[in-house]
PDB file of N, CA, C and O in Angstrom:
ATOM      1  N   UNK A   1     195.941 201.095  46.219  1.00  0.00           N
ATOM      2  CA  UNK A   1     195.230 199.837  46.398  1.00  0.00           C
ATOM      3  C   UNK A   1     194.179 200.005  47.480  1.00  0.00           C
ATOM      4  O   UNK A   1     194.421 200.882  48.310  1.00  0.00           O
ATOM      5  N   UNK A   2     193.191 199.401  47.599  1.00  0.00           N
ATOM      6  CA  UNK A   2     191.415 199.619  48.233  1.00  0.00           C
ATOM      7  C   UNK A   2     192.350 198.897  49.482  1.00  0.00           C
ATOM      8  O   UNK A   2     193.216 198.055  49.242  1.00  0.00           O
ATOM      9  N   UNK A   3     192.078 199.290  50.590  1.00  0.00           N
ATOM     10  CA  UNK A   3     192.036 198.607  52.012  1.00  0.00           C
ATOM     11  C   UNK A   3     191.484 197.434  52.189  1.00  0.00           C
ATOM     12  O   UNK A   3     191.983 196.602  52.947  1.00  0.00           O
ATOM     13  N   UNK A   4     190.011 197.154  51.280  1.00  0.00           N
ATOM     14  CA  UNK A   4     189.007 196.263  51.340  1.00  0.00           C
ATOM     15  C   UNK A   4     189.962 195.527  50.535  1.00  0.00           C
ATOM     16  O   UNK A   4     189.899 194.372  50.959  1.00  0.00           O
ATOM     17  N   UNK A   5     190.894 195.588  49.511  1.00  0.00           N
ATOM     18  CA  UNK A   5     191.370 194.300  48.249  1.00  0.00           C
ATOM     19  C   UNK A   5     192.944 193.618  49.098  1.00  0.00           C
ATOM     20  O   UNK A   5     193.389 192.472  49.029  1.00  0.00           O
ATOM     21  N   UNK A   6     193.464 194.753  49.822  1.00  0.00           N
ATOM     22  CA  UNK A   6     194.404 193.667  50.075  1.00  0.00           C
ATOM     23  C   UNK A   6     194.519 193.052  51.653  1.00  0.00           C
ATOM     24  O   UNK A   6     195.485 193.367  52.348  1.00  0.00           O
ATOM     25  N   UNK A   7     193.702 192.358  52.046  1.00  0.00           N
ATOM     26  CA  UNK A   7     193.087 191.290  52.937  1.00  0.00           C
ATOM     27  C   UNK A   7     193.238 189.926  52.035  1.00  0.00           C
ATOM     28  O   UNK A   7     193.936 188.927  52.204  1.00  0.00           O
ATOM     29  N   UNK A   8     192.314 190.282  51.021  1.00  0.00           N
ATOM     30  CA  UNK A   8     191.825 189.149  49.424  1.00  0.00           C
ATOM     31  C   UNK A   8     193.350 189.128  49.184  1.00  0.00           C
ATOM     32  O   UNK A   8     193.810 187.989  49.258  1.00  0.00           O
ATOM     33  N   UNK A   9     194.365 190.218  48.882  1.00  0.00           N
ATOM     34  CA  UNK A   9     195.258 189.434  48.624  1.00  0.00           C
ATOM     35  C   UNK A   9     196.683 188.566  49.289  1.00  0.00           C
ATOM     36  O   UNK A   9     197.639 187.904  48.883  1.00  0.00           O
ATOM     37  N   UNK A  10     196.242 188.945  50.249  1.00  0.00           N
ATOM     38  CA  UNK A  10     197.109 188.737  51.244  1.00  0.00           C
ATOM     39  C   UNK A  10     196.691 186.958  51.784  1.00  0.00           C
ATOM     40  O   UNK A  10     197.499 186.110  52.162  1.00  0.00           O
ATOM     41  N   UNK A  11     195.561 186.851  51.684  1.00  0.00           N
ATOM     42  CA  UNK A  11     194.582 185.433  51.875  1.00  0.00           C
ATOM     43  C   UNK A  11     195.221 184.809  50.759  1.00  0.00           C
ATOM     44  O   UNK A  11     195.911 183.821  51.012  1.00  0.00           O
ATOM     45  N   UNK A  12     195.121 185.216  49.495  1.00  0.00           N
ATOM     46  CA  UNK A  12     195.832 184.429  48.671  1.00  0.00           C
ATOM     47  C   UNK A  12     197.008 183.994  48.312  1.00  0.00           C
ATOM     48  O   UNK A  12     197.308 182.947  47.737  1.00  0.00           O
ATOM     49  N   UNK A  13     197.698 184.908  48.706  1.00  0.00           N
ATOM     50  CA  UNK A  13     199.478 184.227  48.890  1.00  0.00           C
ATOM     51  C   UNK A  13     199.627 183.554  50.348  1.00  0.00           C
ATOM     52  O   UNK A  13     200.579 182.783  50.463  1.00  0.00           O
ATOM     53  N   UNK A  14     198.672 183.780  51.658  1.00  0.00           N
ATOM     54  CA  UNK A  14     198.446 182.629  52.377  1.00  0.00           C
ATOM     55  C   UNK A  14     198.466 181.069  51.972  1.00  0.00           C
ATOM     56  O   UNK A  14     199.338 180.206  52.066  1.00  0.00           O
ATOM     57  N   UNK A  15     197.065 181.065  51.454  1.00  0.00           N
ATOM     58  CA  UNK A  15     196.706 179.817  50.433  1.00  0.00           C
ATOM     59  C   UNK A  15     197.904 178.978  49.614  1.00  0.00           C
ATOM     60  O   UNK A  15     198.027 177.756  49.535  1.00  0.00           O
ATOM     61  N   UNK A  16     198.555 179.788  49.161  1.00  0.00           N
ATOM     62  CA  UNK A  16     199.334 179.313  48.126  1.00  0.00           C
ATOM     63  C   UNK A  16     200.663 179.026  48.986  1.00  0.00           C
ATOM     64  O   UNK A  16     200.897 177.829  49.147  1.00  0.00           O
ATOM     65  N   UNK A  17     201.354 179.715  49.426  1.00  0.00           N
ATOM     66  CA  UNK A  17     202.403 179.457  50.134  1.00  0.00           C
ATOM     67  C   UNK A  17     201.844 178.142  51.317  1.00  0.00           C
ATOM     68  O   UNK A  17     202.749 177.461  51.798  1.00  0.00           O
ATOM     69  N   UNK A  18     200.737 177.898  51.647  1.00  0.00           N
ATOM     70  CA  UNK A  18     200.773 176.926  52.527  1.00  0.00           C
ATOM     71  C   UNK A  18     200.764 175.695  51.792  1.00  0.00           C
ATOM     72  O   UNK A  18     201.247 174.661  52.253  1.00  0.00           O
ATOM     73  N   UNK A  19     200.236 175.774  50.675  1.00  0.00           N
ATOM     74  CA  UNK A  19     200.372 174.597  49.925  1.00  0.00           C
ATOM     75  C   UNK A  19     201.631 173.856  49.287  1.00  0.00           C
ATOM     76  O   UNK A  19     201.897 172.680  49.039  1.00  0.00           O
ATOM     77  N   UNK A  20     202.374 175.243  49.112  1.00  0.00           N
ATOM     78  CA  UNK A  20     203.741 175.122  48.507  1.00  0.00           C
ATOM     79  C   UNK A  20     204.560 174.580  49.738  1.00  0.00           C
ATOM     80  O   UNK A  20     205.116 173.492  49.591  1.00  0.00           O
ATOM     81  N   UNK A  21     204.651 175.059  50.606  1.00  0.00           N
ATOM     82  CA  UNK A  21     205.065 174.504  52.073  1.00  0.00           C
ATOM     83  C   UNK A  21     204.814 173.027  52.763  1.00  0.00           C
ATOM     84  O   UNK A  21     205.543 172.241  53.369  1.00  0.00           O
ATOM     85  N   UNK A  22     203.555 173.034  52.410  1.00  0.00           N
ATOM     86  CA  UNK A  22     202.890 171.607  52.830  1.00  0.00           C
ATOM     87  C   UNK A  22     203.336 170.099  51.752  1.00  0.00           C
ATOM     88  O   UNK A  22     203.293 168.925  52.123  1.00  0.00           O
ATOM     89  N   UNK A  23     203.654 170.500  50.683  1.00  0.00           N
ATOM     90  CA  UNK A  23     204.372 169.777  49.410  1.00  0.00           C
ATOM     91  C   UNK A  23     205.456 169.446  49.997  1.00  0.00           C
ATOM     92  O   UNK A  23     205.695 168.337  50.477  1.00  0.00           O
ATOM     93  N   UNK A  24     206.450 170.765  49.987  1.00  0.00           N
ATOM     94  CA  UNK A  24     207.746 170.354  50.058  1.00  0.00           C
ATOM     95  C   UNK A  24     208.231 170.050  51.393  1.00  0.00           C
ATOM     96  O   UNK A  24     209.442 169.863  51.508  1.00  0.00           O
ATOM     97  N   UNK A  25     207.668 169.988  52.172  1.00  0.00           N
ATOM     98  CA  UNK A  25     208.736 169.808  53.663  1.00  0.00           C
ATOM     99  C   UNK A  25     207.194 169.140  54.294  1.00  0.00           C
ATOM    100  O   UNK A  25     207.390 168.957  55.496  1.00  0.00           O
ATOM    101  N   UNK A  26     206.204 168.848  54.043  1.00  0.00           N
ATOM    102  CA  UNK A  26     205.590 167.595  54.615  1.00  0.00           C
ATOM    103  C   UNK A  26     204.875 168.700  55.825  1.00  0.00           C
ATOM    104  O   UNK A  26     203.922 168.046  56.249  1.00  0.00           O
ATOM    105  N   UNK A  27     204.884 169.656  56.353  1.00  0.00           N
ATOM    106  CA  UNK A  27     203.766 170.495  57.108  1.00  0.00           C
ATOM    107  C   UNK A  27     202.634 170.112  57.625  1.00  0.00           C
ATOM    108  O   UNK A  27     202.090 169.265  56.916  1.00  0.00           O
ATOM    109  N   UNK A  28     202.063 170.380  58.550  1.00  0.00           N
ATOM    110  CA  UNK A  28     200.753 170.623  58.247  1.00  0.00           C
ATOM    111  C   UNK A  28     200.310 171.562  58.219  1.00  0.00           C
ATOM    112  O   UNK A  28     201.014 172.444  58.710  1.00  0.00           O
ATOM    113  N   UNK A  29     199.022 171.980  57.703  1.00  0.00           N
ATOM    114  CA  UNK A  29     198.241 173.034  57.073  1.00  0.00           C
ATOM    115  C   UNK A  29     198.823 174.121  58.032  1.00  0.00           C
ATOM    116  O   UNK A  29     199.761 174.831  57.668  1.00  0.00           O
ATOM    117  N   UNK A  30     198.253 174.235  59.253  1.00  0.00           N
ATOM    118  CA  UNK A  30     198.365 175.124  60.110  1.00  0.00           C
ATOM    119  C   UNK A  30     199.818 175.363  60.788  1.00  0.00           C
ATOM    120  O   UNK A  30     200.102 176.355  61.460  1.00  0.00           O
ATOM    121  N   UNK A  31     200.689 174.285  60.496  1.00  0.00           N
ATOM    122  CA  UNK A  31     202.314 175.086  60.943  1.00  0.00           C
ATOM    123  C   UNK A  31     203.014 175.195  59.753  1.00  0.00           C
ATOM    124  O   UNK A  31     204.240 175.299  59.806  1.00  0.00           O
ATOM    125  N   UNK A  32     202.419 175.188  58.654  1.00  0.00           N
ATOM    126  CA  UNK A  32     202.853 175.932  57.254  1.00  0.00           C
ATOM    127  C   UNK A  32     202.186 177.064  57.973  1.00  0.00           C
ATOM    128  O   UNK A  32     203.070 177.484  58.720  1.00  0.00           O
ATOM    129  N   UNK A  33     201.042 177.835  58.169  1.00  0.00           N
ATOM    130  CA  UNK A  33     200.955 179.289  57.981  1.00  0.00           C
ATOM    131  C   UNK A  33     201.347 179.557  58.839  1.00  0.00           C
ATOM    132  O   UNK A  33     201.135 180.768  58.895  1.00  0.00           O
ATOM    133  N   UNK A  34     202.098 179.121  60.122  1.00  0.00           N
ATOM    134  CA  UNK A  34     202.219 179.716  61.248  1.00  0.00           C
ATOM    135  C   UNK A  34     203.668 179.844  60.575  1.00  0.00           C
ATOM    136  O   UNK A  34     204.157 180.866  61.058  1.00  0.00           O
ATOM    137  N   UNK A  35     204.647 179.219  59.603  1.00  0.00           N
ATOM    138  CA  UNK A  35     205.955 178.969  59.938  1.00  0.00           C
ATOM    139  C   UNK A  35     205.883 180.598  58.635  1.00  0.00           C
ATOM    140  O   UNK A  35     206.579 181.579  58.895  1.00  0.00           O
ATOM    141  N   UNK A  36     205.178 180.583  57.650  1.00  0.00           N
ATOM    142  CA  UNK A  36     204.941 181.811  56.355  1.00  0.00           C
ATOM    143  C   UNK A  36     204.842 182.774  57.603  1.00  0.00           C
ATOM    144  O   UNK A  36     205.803 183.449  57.973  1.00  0.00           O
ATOM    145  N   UNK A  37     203.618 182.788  58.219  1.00  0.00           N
ATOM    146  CA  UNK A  37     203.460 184.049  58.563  1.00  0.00           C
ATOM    147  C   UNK A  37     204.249 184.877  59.633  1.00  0.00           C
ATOM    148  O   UNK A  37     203.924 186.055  59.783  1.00  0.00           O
ATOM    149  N   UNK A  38     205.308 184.323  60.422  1.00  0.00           N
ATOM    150  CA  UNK A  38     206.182 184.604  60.956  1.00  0.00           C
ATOM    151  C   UNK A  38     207.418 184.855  60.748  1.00  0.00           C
ATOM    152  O   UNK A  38     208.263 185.109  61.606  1.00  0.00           O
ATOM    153  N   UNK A  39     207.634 184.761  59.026  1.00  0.00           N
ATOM    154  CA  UNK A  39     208.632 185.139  58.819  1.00  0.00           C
ATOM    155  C   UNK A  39     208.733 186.316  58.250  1.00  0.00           C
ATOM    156  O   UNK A  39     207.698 186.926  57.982  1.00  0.00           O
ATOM    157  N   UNK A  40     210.149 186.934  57.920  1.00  0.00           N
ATOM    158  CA  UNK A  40     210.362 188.292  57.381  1.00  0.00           C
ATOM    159  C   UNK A  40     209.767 188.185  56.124  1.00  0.00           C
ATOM    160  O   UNK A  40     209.252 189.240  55.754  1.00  0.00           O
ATOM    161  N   UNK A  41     209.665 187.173  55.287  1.00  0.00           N
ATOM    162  CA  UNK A  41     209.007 187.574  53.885  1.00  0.00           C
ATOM    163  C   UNK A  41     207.707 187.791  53.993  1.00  0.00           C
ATOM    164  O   UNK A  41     207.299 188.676  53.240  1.00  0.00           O
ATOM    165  N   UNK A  42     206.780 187.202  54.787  1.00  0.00           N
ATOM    166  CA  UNK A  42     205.267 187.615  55.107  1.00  0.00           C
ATOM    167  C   UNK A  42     205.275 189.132  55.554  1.00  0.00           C
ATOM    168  O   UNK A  42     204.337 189.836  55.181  1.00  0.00           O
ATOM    169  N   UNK A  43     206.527 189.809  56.521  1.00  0.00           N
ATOM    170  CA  UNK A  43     206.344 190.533  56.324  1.00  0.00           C
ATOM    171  C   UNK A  43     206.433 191.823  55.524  1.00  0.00           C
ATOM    172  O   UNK A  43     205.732 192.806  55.285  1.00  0.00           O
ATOM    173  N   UNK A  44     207.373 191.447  55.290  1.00  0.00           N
ATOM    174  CA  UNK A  44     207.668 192.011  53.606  1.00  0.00           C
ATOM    175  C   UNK A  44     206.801 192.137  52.899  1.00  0.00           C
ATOM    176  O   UNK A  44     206.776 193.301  52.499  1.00  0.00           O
ATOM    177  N   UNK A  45     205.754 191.346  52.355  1.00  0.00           N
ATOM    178  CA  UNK A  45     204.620 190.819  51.460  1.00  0.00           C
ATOM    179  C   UNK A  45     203.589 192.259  51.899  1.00  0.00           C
ATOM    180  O   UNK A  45     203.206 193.266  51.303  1.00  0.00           O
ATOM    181  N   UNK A  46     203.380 191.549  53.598  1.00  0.00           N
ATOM    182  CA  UNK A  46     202.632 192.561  54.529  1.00  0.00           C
ATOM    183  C   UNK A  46     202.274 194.243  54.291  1.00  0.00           C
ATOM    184  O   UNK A  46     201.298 194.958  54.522  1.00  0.00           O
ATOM    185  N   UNK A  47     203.899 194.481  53.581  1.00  0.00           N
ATOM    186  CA  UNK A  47     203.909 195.914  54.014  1.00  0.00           C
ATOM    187  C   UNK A  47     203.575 196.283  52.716  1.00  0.00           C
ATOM    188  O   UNK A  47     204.404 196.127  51.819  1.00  0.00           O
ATOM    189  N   UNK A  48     202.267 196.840  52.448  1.00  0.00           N
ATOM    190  CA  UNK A  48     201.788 198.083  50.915  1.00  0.00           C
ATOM    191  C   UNK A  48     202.711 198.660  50.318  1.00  0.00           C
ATOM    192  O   UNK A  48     202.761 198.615  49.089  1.00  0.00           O
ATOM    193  N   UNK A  49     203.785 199.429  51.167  1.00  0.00           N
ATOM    194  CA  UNK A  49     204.600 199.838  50.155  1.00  0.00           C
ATOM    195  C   UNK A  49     205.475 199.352  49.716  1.00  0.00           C
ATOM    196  O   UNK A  49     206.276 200.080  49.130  1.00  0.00           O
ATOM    197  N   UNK A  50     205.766 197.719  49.801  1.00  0.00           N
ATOM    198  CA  UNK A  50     207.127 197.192  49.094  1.00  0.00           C
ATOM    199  C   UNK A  50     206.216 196.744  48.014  1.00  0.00           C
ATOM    200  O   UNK A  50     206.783 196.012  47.202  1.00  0.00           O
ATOM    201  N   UNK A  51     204.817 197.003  47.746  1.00  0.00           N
ATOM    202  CA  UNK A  51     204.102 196.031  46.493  1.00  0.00           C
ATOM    203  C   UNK A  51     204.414 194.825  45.905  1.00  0.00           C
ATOM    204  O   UNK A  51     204.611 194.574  44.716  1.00  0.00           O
ATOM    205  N   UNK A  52     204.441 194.006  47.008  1.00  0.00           N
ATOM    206  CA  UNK A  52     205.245 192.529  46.727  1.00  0.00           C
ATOM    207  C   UNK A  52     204.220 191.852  45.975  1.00  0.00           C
ATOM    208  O   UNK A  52     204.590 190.821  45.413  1.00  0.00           O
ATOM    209  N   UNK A  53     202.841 192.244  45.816  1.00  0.00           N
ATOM    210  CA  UNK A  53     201.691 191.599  45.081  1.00  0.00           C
ATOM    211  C   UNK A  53     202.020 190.959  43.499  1.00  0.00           C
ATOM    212  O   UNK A  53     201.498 190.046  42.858  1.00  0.00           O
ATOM    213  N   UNK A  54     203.093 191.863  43.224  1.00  0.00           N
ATOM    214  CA  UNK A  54     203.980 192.057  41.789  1.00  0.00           C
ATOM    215  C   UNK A  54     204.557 191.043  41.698  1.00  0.00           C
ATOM    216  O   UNK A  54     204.660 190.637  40.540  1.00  0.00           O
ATOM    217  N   UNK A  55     205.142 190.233  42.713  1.00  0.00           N
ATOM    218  CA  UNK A  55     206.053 188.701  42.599  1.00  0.00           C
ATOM    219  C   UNK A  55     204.548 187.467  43.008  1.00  0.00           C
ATOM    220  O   UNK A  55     203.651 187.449  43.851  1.00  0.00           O
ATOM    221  N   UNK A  56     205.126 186.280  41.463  1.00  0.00           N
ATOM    222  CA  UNK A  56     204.313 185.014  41.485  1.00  0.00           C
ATOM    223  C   UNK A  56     204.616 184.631  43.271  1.00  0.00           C
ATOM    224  O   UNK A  56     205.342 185.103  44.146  1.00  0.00           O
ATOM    225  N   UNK A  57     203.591 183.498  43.179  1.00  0.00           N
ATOM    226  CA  UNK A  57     204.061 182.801  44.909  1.00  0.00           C
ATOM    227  C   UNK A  57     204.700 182.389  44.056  1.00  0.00           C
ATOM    228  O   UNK A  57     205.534 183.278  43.884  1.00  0.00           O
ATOM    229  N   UNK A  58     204.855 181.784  43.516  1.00  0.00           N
ATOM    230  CA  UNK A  58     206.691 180.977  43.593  1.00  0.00           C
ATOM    231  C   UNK A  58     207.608 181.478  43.702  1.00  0.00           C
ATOM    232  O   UNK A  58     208.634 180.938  44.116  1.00  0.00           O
ATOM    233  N   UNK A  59     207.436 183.429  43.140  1.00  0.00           N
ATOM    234  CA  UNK A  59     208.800 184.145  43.769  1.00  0.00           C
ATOM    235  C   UNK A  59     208.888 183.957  45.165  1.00  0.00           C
ATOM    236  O   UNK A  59     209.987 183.673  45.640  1.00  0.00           O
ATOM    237  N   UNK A  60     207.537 184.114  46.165  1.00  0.00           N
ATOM    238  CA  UNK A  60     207.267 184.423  47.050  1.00  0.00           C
ATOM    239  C   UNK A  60     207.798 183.432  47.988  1.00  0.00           C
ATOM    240  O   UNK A  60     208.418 183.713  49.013  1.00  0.00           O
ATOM    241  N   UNK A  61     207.474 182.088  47.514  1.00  0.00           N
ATOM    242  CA  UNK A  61     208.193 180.748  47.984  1.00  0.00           C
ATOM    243  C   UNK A  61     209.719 181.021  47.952  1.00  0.00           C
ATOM    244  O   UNK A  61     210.367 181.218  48.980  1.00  0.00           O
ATOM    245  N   UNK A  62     210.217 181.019  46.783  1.00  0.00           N
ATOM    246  CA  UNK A  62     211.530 181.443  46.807  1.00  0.00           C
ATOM    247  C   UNK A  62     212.213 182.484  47.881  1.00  0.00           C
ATOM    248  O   UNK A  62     213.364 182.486  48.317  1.00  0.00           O
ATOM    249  N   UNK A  63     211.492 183.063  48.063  1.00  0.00           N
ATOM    250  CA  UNK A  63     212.346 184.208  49.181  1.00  0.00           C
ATOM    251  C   UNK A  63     212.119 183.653  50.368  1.00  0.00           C
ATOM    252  O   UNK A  63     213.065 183.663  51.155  1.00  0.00           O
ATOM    253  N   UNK A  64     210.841 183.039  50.799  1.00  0.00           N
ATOM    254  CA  UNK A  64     210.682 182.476  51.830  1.00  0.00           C
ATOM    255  C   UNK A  64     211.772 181.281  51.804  1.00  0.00           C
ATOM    256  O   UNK A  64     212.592 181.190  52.718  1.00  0.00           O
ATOM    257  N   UNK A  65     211.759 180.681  51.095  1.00  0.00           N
ATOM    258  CA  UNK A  65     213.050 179.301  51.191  1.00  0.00           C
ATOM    259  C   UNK A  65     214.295 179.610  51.432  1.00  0.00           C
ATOM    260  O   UNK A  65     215.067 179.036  52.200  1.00  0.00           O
ATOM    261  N   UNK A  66     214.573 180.938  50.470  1.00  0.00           N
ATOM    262  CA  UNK A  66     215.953 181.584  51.218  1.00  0.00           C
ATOM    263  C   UNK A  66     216.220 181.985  52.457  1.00  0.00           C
ATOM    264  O   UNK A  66     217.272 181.846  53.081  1.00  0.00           O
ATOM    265  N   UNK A  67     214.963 182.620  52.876  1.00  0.00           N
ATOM    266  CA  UNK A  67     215.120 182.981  54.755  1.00  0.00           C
ATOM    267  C   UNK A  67     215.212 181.883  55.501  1.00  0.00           C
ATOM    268  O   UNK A  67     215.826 181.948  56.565  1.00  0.00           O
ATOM    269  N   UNK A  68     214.700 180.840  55.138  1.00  0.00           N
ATOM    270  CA  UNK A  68     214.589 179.517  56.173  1.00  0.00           C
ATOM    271  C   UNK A  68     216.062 178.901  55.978  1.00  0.00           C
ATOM    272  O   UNK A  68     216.547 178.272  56.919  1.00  0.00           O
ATOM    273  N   UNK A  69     216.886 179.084  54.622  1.00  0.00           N
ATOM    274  CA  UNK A  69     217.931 178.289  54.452  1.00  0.00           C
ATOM    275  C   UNK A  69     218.875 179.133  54.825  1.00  0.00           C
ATOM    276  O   UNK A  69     219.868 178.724  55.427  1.00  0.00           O
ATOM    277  N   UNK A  70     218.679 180.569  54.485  1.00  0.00           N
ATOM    278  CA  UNK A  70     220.314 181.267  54.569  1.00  0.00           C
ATOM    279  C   UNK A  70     220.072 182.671  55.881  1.00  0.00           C
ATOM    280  O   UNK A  70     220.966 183.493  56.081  1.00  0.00           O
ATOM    281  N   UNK A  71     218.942 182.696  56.520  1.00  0.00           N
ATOM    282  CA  UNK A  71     218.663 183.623  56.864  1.00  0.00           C
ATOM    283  C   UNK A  71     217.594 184.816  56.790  1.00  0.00           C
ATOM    284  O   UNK A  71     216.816 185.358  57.574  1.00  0.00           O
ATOM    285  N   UNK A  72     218.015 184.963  55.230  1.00  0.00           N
ATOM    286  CA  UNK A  72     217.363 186.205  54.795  1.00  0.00           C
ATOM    287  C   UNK A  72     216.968 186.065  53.147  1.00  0.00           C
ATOM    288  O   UNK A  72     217.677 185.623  52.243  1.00  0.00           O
ATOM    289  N   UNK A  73     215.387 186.673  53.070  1.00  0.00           N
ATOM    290  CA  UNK A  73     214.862 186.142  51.851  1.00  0.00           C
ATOM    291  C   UNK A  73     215.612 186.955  51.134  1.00  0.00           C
ATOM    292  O   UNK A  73     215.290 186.868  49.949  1.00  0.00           O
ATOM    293  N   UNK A  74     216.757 187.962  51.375  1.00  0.00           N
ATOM    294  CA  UNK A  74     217.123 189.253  49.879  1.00  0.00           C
ATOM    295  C   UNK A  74     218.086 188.413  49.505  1.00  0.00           C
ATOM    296  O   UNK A  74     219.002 188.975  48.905  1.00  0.00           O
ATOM    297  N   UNK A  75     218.191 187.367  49.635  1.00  0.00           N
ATOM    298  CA  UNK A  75     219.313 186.226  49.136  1.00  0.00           C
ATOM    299  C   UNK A  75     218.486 185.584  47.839  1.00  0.00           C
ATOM    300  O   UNK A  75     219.119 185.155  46.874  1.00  0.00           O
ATOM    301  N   UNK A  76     216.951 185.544  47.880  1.00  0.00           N
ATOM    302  CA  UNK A  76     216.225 184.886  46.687  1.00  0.00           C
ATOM    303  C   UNK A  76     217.265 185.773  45.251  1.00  0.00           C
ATOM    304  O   UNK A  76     218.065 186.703  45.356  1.00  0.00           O
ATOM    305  N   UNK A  77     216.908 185.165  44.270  1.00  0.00           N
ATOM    306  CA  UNK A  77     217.131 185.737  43.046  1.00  0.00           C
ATOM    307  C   UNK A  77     216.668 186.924  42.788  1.00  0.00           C
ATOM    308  O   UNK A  77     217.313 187.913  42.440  1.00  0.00           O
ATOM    309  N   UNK A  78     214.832 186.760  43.070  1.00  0.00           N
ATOM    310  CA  UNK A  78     214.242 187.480  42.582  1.00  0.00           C
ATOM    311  C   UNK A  78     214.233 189.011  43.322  1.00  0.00           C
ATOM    312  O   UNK A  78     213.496 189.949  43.020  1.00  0.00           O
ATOM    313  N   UNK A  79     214.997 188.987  44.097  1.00  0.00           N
ATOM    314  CA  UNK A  79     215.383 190.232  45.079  1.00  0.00           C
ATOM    315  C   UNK A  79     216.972 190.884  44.808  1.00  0.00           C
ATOM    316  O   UNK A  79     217.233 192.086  44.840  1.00  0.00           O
ATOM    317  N   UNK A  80     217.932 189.800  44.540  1.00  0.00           N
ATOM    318  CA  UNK A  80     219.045 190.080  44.341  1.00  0.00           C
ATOM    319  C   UNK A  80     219.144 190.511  42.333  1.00  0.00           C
ATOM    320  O   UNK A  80     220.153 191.120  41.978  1.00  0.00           O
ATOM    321  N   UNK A  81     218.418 190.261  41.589  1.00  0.00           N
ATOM    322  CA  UNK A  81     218.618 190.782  40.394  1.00  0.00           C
ATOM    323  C   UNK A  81     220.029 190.912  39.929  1.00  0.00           C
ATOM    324  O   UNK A  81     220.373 191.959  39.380  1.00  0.00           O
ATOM    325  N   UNK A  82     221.051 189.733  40.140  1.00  0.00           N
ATOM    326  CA  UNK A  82     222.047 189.490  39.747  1.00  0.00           C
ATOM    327  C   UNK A  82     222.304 189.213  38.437  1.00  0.00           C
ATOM    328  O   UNK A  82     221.376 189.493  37.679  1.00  0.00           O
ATOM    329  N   UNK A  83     223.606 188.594  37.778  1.00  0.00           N
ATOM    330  CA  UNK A  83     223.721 188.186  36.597  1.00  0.00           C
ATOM    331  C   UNK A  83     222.996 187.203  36.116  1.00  0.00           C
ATOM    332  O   UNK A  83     223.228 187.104  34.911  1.00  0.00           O
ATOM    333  N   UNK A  84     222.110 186.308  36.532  1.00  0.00           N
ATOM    334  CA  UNK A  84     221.637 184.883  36.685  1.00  0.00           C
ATOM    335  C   UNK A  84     220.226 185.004  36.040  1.00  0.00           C
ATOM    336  O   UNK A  84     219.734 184.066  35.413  1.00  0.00           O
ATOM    337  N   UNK A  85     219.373 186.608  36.279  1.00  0.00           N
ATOM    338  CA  UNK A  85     218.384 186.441  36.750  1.00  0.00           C
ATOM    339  C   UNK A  85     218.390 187.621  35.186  1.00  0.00           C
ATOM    340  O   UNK A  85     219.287 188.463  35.227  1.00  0.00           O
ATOM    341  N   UNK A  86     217.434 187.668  33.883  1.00  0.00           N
ATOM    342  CA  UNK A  86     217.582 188.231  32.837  1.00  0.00           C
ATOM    343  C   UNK A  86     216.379 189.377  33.011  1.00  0.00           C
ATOM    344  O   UNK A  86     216.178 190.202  32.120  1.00  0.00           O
TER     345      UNK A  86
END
């Protein structure tokens, strides 16, 4: 992946997760990204080689909702690939 493309994508699961954030728990703009970008799933997202670009934000939401509720986003579905998840 170009150095120059994932900034662009990293801005965009910004965008989206703040919106998704700002919906559900009433936020505002700026302590939605402060509350995303401080968590382990941003950094997760963060790091090139987990290629998290591959999960919708709504996975992305999802893991983030799991870290805020249980701790830790590898509790999402979409990380745990359990019986649930086809």
């Amino acid at each position: 992946m170009s150095d120059k493309l994932f900034p662009f994508i990293l801005s965009y699961y910004n965008r989206e997760l703040v919106k998704k954030i700002c919906t559900k728990y009433g936020e505002s703009p700026m302590n939605a990204l402060r509350m995303f970008i401080s968590s382990q799933t941003y950094q997760m997202l963060a790091d090139k080689s987990l290629e998290m670009w591959d999960f919708s934000p709504a996975g992305i939401f999802d893991m983030w909702e799991n870290e805020r509720i249980t701790g830790s986003p590898e509790n999402s579905l979409y990380l745990r690939r359990d019986e649930y998840v086809g």
